[in-house]
N, C-alpha and C positions, 0 to 999 in steps of 0.2 A: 188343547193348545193348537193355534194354526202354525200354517207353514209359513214362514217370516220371509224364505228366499221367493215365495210367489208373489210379492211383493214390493219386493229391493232387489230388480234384476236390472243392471245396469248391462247397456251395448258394448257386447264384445271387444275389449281395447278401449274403451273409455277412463280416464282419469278425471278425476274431482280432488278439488283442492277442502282441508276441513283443518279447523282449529281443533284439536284435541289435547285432554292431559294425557300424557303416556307415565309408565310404571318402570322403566328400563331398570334404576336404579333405586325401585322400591323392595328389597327381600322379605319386607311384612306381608305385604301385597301379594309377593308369589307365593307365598307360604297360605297364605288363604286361601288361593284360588289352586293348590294345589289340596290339600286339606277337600277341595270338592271333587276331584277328579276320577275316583273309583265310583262315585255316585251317579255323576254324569255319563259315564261308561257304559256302564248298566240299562242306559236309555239309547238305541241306535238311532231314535228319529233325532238326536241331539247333533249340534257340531262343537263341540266344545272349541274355545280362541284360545292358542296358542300362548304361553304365558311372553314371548317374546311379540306380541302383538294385539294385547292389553291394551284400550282405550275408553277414556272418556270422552264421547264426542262432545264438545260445545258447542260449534256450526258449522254446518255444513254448507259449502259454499259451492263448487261447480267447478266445471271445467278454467281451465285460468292458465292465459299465455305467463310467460316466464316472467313478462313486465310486469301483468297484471299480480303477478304473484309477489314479487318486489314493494309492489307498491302498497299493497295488501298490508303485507308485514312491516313496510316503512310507518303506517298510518299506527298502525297497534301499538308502535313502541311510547307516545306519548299517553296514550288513552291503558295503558296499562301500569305507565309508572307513577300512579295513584292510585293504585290498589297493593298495597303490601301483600306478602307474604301472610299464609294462613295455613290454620292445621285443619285436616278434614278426617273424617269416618267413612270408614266403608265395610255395608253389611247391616243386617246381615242379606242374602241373598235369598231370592222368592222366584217362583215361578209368575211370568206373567204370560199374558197371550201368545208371544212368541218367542219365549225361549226364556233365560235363567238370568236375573241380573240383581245384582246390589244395589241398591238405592246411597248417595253419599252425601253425607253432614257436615255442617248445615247450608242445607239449601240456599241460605240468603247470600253467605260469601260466593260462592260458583256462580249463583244468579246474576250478582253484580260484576263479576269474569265476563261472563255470557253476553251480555249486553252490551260493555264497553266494548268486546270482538265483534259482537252484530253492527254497531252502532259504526263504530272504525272500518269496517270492510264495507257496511252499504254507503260510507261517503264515497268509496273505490271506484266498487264495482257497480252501485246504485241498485235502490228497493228492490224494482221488477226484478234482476234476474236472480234475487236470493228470494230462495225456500221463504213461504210464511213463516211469522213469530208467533211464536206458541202466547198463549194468554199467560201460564206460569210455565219456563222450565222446569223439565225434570232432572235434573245430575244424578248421572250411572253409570255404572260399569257393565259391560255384558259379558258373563261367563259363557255362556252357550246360544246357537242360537237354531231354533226348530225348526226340522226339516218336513215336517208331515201334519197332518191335522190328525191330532191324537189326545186319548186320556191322560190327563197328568196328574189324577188326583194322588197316587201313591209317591210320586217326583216331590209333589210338596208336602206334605208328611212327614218325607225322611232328609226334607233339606230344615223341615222346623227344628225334627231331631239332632241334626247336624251343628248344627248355629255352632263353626269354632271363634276364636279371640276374634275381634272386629279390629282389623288393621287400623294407624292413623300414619298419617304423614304431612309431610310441610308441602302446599302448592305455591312453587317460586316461576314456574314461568310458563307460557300457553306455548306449543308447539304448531306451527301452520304447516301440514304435509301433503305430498300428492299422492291422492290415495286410489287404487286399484281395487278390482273386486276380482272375487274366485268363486264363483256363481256357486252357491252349495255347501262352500267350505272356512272361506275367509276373509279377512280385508286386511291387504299390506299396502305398503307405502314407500317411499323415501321421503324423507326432511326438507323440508323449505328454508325454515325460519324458527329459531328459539327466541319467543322474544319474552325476557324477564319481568318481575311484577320487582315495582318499588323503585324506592330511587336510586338511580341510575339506568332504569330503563328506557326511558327517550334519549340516551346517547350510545346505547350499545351498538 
């Protein structure tokens, strides 16, 4: 496994704006990603995410004055109230190159999320200054994330062993927040924007 934070080290006091699902009021979700935490423990090159700071990223957008941020979330709230409300999967969780995550079901409804937030924010903020599109999204969760370039072959082993109940839940609206980094350790935020899937979401 490499080191993920030699990679994602953002300047000192920088904030970025990101669409994310978050889990605040999921207890299936915490109960899962607690169910892994003596495991993860066990491994110091890990940083395991705080269960109060549980994310799904959908896109990552950048730095964004307060307007641009407004306007951001203004643009989402039609382009998301055409997507109902959906149940997802999550799990179970694997080691990949840079740290421990769940992969979440099915792909196609989060993908169709993904897109209408990429699609809505690059009429904003415009293509060049967001991140490339991936050819297919991946929708995840990250339990942990690696801090060294190390063997992981016994991590995945006992996370196969591990496999507990695969949480589901209902995805009712994308969160847009300004997000901070803790070089090493974490990524917090404050809230932007809740903005609802389905109708009545282009009037909230």
């Amino acid at each position: 496994m490499r080191d993920f934070w030699e990679t994602h080290h953002w300047p000192k006091g920088e904030r970025r704006a990101h669409w994310h699902l978050t889990f605040e009021d999921q207890p299936a979700v915490h109960d899962f990603v607690r169910r892994h935490a003596d495991l993860l423990s066990q491994h110091p090159e890990l940083s395991p995410v705080p269960v109060e700071w549980l994310h799904a990223t959908l896109q990552s957008v950048g730095p964004l004055t307060a307007e641009a941020a407004a306007a951001v979330a203004d643009a989402a709230r039609p382009a998301l109230a055409g997507i109902e409300p959906f149940e997802i999967e999550i799990g179970p969780a694997q080691a990949i190159h840079n740290g421990v995550v769940p992969a979440i079901y099915p792909e196609e409804r989060i993908s169709e999320l993904y897109w209408a937030l990429r699609r809505a924010t690059e009429d904003v903020v415009g293509v060049d200054t967001m991140p490339k599109a991936p050819e297919r999204f991946w929708p995840h969760l990250s339990l942990a994330y690696s801090g060294a370039q190390w063997d992981h072959d016994d991590l995945t082993r006992a996370l196969v062993k591990l496999r507990p109940p695969r949480p589901r839940m209902t995805v009712t609206r994308a969160v847009l927040v300004d997000q901070e980094q803790t070089w090493r350790e974490r990524y917090t935020w404050t809230v932007i924007a809740e903005v609802p899937l389905g109708a009545g979401g282009a009037q909230a």
